[in-house]
NUVO-461785 format. One record per residue (C-alpha): x, y, z; residue in one letter. Coordinates in steps of 0.02 Angstrom, whole numbers. Example, Ala and Ser with C-alpha at 12.3 -4.5 7.8 and 13.67 -1.06 7.14 Angstrom:
NUVO-461785
[site [615,-225,390],'a'],
[site [684,-53,357],'s'],
//
This chain:
NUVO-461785
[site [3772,2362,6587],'x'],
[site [3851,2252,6459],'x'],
[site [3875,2311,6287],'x'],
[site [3791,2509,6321],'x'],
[site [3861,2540,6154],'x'],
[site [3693,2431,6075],'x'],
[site [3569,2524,6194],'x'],
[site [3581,2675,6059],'x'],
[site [3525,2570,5937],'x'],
[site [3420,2443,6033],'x'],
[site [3318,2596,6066],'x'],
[site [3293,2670,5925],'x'],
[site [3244,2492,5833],'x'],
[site [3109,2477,5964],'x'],
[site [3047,2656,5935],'x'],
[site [3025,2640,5775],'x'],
[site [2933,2450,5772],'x'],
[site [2834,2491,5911],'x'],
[site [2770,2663,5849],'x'],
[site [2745,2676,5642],'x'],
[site [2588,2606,5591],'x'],
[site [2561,2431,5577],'x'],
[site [2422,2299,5622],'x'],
[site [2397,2358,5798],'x'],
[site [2413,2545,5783],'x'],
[site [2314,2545,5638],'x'],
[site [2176,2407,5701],'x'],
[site [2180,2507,5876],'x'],
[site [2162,2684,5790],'x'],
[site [2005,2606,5696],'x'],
[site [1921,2558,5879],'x'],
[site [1959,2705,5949],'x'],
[site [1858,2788,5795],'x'],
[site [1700,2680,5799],'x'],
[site [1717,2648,6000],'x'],
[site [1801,2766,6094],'x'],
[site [1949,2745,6202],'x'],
[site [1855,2673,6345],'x'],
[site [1769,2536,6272],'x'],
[site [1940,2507,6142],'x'],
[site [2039,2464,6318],'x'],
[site [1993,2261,6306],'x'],
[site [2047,2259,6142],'x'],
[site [2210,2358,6183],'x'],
[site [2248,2244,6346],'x'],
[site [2230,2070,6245],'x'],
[site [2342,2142,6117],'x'],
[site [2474,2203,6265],'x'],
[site [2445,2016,6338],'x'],
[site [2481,1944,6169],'x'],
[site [2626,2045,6132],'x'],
[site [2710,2019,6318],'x'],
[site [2690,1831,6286],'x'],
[site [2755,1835,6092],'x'],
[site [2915,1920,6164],'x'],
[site [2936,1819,6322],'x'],
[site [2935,1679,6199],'x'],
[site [3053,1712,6076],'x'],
[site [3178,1771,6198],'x'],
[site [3159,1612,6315],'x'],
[site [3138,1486,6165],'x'],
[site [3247,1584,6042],'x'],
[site [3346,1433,5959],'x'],
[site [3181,1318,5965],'x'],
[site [3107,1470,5871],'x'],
[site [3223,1478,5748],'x'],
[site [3240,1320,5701],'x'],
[site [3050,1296,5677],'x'],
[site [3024,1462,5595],'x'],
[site [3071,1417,5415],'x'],
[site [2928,1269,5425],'x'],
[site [2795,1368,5498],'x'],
[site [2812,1525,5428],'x'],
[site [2741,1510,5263],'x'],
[site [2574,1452,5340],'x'],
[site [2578,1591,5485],'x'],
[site [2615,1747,5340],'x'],
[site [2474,1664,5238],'x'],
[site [2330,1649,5415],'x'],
[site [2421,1842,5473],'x'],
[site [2368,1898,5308],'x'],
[site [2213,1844,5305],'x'],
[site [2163,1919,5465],'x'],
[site [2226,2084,5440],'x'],
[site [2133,2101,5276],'x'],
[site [1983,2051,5381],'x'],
[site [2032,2178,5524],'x'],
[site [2037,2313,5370],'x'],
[site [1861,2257,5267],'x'],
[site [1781,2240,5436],'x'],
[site [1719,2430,5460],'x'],
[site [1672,2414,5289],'x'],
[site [1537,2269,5300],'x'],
[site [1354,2266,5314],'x'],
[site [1293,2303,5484],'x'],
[site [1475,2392,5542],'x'],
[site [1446,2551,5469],'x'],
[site [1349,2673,5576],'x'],
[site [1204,2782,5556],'x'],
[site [1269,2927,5466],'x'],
[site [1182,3086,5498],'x'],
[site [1072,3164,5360],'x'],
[site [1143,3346,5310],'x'],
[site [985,3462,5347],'x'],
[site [876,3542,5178],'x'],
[site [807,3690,5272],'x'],
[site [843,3714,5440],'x'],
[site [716,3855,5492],'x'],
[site [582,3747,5406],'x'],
[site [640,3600,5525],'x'],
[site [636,3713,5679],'x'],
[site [450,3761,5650],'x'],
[site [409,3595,5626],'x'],
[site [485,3531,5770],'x'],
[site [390,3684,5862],'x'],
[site [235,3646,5798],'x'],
[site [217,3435,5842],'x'],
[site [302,3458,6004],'x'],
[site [173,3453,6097],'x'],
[site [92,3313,5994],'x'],
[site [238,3212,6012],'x'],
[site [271,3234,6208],'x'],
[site [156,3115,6258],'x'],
[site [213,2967,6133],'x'],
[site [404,3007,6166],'x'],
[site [359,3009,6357],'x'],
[site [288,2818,6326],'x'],
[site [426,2758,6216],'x'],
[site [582,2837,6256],'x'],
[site [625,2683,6370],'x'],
[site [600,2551,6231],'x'],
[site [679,2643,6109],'x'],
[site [807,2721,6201],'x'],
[site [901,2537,6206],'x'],
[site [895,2512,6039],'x'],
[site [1045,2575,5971],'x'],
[site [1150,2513,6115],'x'],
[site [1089,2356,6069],'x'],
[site [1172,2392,5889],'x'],
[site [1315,2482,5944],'x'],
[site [1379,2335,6069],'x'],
[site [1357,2207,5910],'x'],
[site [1434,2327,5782],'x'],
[site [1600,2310,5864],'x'],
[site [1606,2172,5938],'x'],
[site [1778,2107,5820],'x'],
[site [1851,2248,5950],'x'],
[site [1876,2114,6111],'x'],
[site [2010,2049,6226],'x'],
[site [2014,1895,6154],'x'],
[site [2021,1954,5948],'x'],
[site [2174,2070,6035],'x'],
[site [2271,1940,6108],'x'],
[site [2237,1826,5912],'x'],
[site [2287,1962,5833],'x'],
[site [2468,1931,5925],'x'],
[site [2484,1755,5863],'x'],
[site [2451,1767,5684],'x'],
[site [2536,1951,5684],'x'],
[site [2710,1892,5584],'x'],
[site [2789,2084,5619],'x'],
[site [2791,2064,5810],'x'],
[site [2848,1894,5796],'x'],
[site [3000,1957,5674],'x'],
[site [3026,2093,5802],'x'],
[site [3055,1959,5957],'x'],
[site [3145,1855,5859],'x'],
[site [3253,1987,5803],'x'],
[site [3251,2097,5971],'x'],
[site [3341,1953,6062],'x'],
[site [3447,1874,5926],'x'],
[site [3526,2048,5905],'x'],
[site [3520,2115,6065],'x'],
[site [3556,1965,6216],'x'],
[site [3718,2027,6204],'x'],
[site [3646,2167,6288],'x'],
[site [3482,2113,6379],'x'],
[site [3559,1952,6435],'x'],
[site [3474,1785,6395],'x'],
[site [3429,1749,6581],'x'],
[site [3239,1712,6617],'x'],
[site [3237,1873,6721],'x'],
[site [3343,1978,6591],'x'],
[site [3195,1913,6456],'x'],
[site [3041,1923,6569],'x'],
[site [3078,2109,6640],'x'],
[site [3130,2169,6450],'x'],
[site [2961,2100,6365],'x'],
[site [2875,2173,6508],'x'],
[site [2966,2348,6481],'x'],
[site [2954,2338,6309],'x'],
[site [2749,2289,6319],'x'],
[site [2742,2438,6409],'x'],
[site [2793,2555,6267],'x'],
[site [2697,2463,6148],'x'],
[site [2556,2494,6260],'x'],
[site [2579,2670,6263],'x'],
[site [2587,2666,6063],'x'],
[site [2441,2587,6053],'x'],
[site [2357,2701,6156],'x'],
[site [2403,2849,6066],'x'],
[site [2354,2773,5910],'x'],
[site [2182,2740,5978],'x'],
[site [2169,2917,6078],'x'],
[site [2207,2978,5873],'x'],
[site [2043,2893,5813],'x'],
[site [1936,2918,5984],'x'],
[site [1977,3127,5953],'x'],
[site [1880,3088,5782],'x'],
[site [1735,3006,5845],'x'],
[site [1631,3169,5837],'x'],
[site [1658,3147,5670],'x'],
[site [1609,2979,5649],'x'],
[site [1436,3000,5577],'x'],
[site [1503,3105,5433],'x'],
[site [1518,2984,5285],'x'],
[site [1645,3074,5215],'x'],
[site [1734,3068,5361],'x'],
[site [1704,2888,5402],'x'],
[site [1748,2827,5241],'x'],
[site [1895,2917,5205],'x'],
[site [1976,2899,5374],'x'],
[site [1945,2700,5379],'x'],
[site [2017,2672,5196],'x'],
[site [2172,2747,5254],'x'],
[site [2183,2614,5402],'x'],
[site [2130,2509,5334],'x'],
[site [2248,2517,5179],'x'],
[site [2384,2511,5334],'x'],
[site [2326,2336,5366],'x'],
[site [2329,2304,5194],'x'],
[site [2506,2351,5162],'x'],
[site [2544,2246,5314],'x'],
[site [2469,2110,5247],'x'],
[site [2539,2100,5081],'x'],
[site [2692,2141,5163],'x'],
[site [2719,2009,5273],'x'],
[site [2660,1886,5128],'x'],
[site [2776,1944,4994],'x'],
[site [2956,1975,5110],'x'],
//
């Protein structure tokens, strides 16, 4: 190895990109809320396919990068922005938010109730419980449908921070990653890897929460701090 005395801080420059929140942790952590981590894994492999092909190409193309940088990055700061601020208003729009659950007046009152129509209502729910039944999966699969493989892997090319972090990843660092084709491929792929794993954990962080997800309370506060995440991200990148 070349240069071990940069792997100290190589390291702990990609620890500390790849993990603190930012568009993808906090977008992630959001789907994993409202989804769970099952149906959040699209979203998180177009964003690992984004971000392996962001790195690949700033380490491959570095001095075609830089020199087009200054010209294109006002415009890609101002269409980043504007996504993320969509990524963080999006639970917030009509038809995103679920069905919260009304808190129960009386509960004994509802139990003898419920005791009393049963066997009214067994015939009726017997007859409908099909048609209905598909209803709110119907809802549910439109609700979050901004979660997909494809809105990961956009989020990539308009997302200014990873693009920063390639750019400087291999202009610091090709001293000690090398600048060979091989040296760049197997280093994005590595480093793709852990930013897998942070996304993951991000999303595992909201998907623990989903029980909670038809509290209002809950829903509202949780997503305004994510979404303030993006926010900060967003003016971030715009203003620096």
């Amino acid at each position: 190895m070349t240069h071990p005395e940069l792997l100290a801080p190589f390291i702990t420059y990609a620890i500390v990109t790849t993990f603190t929140p930012g568009p993808n942790n906090a977008s992630s952590s959001q789907a994993g809320m409202q989804q769970g981590f099952s149906k959040t894994l699209p979203y998180l492999t177009g964003i690992s396919i984004g971000f392996f092909a962001i790195l690949a190409a700033c380490g491959l193309m570095l001095d075609f990068i830089l020199n087009i940088y200054g010209t294109i990055s006002p415009y890609l700061r101002w269409i980043g922005a504007l996504y993320m601020l969509w990524l963080a208003l999006m639970p917030f729009l009509p038809g995103k938010t679920p069905d919260f659950q009304n808190q129960p007046v009386d509960q004994s009152a509802k139990h003898t109730s419920i005791l009393s129509d049963s066997k009214l209502d067994d015939s009726s729910d017997s007859k409908l419980g099909h048609s209905n039944s598909n209803i709110p999966n119907k809802k549910t699969k439109n609700r979050f449908a901004g979660y997909t493989l494809f809105n990961g892997m956009i989020l990539q090319l308009v997302n200014v921070k990873v693009i920063l972090y390639g750019i400087t990843l291999y202009s610091s660092f090709s001293l000690l990653i090398g600048t060979s084709a091989t040296a760049v491929l197997a280093s994005a792929f590595f480093l793709t890897v852990a930013g897998f794993f942070s996304i993951a954990l991000w999303t595992l962080i909201g998907s623990t929460f989903s029980a909670y997800f038809k509290n209002k309370l809950f829903y509202y506060t949780f997503n305004v701090v994510m979404s303030l995440m993006l926010i900060y991200s967003a003016v971030a990148i715009v203003a620096y």
